[in-house]
N, CA, C and O atoms as a MOPAC input file, in Angstrom:
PM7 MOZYME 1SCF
protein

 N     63.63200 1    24.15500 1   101.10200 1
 C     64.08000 1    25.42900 1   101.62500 1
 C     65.04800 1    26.03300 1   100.62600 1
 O     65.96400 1    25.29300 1   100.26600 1
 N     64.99300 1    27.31000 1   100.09900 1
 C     65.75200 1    27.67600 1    99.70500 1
 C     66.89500 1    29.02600 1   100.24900 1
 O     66.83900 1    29.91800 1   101.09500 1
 N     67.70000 1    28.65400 1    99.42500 1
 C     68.81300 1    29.52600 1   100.23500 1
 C     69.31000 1    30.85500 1    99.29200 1
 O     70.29000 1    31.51300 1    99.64000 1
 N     68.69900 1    31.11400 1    98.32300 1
 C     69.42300 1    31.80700 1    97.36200 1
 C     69.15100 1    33.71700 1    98.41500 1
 O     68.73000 1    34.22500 1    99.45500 1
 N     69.67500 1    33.94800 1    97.32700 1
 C     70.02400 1    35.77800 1    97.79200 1
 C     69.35800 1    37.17200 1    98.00900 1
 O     69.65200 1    38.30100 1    98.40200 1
 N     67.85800 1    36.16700 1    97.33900 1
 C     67.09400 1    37.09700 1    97.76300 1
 C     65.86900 1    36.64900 1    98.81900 1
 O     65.04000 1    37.48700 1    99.17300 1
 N     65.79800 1    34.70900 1    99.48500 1
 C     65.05900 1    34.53900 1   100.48000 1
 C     66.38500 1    35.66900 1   101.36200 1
 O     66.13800 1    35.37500 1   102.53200 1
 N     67.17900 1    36.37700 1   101.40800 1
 C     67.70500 1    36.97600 1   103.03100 1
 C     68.04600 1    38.54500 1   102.51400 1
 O     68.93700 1    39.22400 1   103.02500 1
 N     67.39100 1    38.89200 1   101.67800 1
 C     67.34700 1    40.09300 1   100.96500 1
 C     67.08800 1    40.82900 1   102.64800 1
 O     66.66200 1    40.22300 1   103.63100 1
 N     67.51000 1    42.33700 1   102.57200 1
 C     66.55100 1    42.80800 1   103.18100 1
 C     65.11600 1    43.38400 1   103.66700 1
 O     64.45800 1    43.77200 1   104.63200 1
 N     65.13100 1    43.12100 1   102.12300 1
 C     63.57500 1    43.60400 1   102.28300 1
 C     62.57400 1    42.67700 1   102.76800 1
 O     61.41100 1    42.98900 1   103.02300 1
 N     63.31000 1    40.99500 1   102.93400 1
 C     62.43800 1    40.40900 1   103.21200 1
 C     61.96800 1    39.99200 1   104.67000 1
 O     60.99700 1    39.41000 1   105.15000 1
 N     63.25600 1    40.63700 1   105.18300 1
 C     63.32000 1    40.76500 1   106.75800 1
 C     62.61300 1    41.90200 1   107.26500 1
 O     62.51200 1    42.07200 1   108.48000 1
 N     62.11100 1    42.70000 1   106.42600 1
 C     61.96500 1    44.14700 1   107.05900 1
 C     62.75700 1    44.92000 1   107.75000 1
 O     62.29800 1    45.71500 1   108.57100 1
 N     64.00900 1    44.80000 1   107.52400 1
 C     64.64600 1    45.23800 1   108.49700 1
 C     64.68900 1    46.08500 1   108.75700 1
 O     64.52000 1    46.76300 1   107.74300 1
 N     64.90300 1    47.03100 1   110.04000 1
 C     65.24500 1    48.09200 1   110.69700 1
 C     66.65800 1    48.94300 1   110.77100 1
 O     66.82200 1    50.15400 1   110.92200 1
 N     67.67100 1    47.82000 1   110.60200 1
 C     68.79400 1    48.11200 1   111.09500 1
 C     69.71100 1    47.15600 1   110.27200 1
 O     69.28900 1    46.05800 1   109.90800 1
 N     71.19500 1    47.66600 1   109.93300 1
 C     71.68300 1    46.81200 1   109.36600 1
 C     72.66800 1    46.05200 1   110.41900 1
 O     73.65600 1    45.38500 1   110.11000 1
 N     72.24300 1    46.27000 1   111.55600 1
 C     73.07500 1    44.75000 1   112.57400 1
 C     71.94200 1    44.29400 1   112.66900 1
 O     72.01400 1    44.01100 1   113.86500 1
 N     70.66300 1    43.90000 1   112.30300 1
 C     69.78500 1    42.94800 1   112.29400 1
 C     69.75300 1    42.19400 1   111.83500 1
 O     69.70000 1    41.04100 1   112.26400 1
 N     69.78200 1    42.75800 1   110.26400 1
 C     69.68400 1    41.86600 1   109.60200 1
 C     71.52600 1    40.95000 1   109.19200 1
 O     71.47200 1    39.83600 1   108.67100 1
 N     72.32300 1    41.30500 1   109.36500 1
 C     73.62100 1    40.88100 1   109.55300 1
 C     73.84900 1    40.00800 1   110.30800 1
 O     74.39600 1    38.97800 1   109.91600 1
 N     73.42600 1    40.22400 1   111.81100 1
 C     72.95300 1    39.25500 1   112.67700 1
 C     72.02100 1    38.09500 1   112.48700 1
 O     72.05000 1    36.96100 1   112.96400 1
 N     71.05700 1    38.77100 1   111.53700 1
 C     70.51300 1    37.09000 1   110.71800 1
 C     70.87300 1    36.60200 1   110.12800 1
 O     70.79300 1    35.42000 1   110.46000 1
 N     71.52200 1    36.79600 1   108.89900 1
 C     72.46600 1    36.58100 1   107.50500 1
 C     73.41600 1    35.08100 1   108.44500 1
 O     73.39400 1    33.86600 1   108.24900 1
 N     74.09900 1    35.88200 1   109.38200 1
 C     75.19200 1    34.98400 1   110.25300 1
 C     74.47100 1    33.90700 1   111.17500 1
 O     75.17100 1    32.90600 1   111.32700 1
 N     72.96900 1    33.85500 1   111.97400 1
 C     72.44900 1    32.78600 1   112.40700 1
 C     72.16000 1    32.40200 1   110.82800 1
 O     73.07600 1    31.75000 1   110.32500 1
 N     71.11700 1    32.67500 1   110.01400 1
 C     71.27900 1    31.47100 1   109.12700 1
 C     72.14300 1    30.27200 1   109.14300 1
 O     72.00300 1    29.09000 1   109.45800 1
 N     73.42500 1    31.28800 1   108.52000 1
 C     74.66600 1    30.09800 1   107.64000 1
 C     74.76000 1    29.77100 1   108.57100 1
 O     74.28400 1    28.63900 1   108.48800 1
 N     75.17600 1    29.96800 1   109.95800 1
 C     75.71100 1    29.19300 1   111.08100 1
 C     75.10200 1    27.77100 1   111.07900 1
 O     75.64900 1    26.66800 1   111.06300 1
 N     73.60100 1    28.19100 1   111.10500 1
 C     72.24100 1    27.24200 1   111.31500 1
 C     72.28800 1    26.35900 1   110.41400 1
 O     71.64500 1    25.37700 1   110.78300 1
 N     72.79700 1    26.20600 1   109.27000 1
 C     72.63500 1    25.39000 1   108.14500 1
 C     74.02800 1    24.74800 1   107.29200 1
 O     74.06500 1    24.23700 1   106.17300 1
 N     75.04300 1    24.96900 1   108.19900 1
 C     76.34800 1    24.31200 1   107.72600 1
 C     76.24600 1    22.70600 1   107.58100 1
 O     76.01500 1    22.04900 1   108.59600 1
 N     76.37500 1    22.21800 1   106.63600 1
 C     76.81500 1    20.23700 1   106.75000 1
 C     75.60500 1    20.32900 1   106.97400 1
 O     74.80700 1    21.18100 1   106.58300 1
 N     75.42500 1    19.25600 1   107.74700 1
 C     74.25400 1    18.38300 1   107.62700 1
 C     72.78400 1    19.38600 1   108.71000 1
 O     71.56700 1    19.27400 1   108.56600 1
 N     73.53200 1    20.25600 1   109.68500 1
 C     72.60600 1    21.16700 1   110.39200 1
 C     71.54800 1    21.58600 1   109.43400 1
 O     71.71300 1    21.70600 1   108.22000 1
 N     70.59700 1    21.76900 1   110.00100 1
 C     69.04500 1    22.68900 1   108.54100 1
 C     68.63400 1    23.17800 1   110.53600 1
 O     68.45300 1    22.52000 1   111.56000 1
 N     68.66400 1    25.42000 1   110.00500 1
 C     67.77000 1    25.49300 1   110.21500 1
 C     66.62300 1    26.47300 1   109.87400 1
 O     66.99000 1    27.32500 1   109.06400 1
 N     65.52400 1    26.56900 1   110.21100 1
 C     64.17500 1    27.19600 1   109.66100 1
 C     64.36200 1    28.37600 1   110.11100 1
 O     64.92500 1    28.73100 1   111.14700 1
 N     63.63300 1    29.26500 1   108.90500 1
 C     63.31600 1    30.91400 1   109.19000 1
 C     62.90100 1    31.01200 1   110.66900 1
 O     63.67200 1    31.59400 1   111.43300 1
 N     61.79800 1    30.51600 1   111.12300 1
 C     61.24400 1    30.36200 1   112.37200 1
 C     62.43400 1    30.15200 1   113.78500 1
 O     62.40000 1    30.49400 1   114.96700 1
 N     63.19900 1    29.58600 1   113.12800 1
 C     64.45900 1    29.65600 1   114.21000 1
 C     65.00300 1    30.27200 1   114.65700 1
 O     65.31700 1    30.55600 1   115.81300 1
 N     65.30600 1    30.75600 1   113.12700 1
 C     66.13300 1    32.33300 1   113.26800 1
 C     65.57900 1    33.07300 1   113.65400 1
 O     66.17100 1    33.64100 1   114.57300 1
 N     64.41300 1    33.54100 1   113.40000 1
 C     63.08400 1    34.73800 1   114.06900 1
 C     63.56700 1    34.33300 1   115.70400 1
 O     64.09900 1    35.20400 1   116.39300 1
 N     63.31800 1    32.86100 1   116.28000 1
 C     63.08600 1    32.77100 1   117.67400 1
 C     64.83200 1    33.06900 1   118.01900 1
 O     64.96500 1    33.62200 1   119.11100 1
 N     65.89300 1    32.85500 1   117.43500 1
 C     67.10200 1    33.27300 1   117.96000 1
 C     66.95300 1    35.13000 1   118.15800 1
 O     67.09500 1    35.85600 1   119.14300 1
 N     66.68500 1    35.34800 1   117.05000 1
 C     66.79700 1    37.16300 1   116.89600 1
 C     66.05200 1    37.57700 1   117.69400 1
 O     66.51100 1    38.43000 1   118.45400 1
 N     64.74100 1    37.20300 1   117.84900 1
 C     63.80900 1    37.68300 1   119.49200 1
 C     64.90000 1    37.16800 1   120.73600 1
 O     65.60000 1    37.96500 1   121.36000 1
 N     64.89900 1    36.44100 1   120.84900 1
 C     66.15600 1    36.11100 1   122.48400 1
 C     66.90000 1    37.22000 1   122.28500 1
 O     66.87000 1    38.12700 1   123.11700 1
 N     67.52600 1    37.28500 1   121.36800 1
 C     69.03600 1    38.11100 1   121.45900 1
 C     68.89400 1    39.26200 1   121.68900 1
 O     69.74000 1    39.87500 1   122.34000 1
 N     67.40900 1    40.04500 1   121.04900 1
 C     66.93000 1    41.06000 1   121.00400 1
 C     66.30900 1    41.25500 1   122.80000 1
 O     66.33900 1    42.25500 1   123.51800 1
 N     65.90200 1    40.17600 1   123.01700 1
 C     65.07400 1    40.42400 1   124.79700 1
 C     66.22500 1    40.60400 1   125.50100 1
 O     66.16100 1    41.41800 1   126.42200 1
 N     67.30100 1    40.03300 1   125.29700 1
 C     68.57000 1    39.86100 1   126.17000 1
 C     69.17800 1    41.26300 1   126.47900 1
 O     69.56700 1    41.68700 1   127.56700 1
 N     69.16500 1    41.91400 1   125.20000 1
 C     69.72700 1    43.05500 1   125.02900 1
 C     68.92800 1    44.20900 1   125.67400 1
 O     69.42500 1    45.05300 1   126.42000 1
 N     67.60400 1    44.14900 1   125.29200 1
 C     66.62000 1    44.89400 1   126.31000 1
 C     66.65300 1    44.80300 1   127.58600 1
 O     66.65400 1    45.79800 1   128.31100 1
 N     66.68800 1    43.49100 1   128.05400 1
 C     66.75200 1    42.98300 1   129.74300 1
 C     68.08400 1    44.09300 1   130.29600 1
 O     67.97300 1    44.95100 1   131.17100 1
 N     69.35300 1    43.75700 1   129.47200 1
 C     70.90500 1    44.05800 1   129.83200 1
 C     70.68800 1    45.74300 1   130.15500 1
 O     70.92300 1    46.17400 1   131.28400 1
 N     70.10600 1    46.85500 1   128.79000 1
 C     70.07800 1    48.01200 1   129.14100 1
 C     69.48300 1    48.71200 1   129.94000 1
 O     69.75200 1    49.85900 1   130.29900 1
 N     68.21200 1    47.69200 1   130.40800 1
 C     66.85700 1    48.00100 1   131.56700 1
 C     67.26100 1    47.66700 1   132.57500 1
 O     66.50100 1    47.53400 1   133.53400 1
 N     68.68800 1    47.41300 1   132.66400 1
 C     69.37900 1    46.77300 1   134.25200 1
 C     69.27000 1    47.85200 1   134.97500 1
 O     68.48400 1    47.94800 1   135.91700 1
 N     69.86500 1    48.54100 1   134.68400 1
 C     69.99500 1    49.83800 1   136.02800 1
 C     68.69200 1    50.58300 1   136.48200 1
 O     68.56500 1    51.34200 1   137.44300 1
 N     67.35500 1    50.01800 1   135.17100 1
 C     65.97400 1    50.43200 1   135.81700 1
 C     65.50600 1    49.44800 1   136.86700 1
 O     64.67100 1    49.90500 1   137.64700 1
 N     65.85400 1    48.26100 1   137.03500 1
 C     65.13600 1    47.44300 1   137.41000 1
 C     64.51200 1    47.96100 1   139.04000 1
 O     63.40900 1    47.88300 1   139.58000 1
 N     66.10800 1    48.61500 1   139.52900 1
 C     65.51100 1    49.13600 1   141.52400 1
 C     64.52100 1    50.06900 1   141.61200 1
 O     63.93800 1    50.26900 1   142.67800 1
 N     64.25600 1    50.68300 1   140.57500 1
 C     63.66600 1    51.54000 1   140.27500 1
 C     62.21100 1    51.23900 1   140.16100 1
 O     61.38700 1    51.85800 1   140.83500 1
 N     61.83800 1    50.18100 1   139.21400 1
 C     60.70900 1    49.46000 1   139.34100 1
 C     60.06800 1    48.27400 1   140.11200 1
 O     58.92900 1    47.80700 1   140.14900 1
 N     61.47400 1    47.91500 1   140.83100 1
 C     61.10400 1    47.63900 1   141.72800 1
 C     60.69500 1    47.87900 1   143.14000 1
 O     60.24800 1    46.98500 1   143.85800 1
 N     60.90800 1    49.44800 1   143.62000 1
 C     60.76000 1    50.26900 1   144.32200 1
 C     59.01800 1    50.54400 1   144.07300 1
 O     58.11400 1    50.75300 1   144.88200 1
 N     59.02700 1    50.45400 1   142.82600 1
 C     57.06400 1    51.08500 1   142.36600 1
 C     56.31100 1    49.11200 1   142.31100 1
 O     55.50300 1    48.56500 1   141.56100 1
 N     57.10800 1    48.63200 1   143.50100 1
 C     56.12500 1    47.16100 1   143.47900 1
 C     56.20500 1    46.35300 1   142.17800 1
 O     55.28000 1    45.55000 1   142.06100 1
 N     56.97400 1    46.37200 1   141.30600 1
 C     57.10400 1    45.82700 1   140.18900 1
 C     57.79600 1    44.37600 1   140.51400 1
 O     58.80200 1    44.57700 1   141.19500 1
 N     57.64700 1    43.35000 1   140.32300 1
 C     57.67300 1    41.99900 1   140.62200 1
 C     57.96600 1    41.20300 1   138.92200 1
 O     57.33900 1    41.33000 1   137.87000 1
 N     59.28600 1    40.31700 1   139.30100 1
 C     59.10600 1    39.01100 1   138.42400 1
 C     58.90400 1    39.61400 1   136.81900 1
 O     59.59000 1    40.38500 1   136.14800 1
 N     57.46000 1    38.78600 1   136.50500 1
 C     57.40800 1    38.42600 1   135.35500 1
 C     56.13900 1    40.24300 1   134.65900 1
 O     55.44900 1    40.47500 1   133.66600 1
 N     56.48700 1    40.94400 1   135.82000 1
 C     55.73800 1    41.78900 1   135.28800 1
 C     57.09100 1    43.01200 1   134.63900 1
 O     56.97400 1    43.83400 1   133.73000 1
 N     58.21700 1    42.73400 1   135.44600 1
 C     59.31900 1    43.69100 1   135.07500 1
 C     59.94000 1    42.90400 1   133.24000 1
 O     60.80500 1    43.40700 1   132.52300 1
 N     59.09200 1    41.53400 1   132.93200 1
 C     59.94400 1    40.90100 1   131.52200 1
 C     58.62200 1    41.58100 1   130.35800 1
 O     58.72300 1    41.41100 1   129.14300 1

């Protein structure tokens, strides 16, 4: 695995936004201090959570709303 400066370039993230990719930059190193290793794939699956979390949090005040139109469970995720 390498760690140098341009595997976390942005361009290699595609990023959208620069709290994205900042937000990755920081799971990386977090992920890989001492003896911890972890994989791109990690980080992808941390940045999707954090990213659903954040969607879930602002879609709060829709939720009565869709749930009023029969919207249930795993159809409102």
């Amino acid at each position: 695995m390498t760690t140098s400066a341009n595997y976390l370039s942005p361009h290699y993230f595609n990023r959208k936004s620069e709290y994205w990719y900042n937000l990755s930059l920081k799971i990386y190193k977090q992920g890989n201090k001492g003896s911890d290793r972890m994989t791109r794939t990690q980080v992808a699956e941390k940045i999707e959570t954090t990213a659903y979390e954040f969607a879930k949090k602002e879609l709060e005040a829709e939720i009565p709303k869709l749930e009023s139109q029969r919207f249930r469970g795993e159809d409102l995720d």
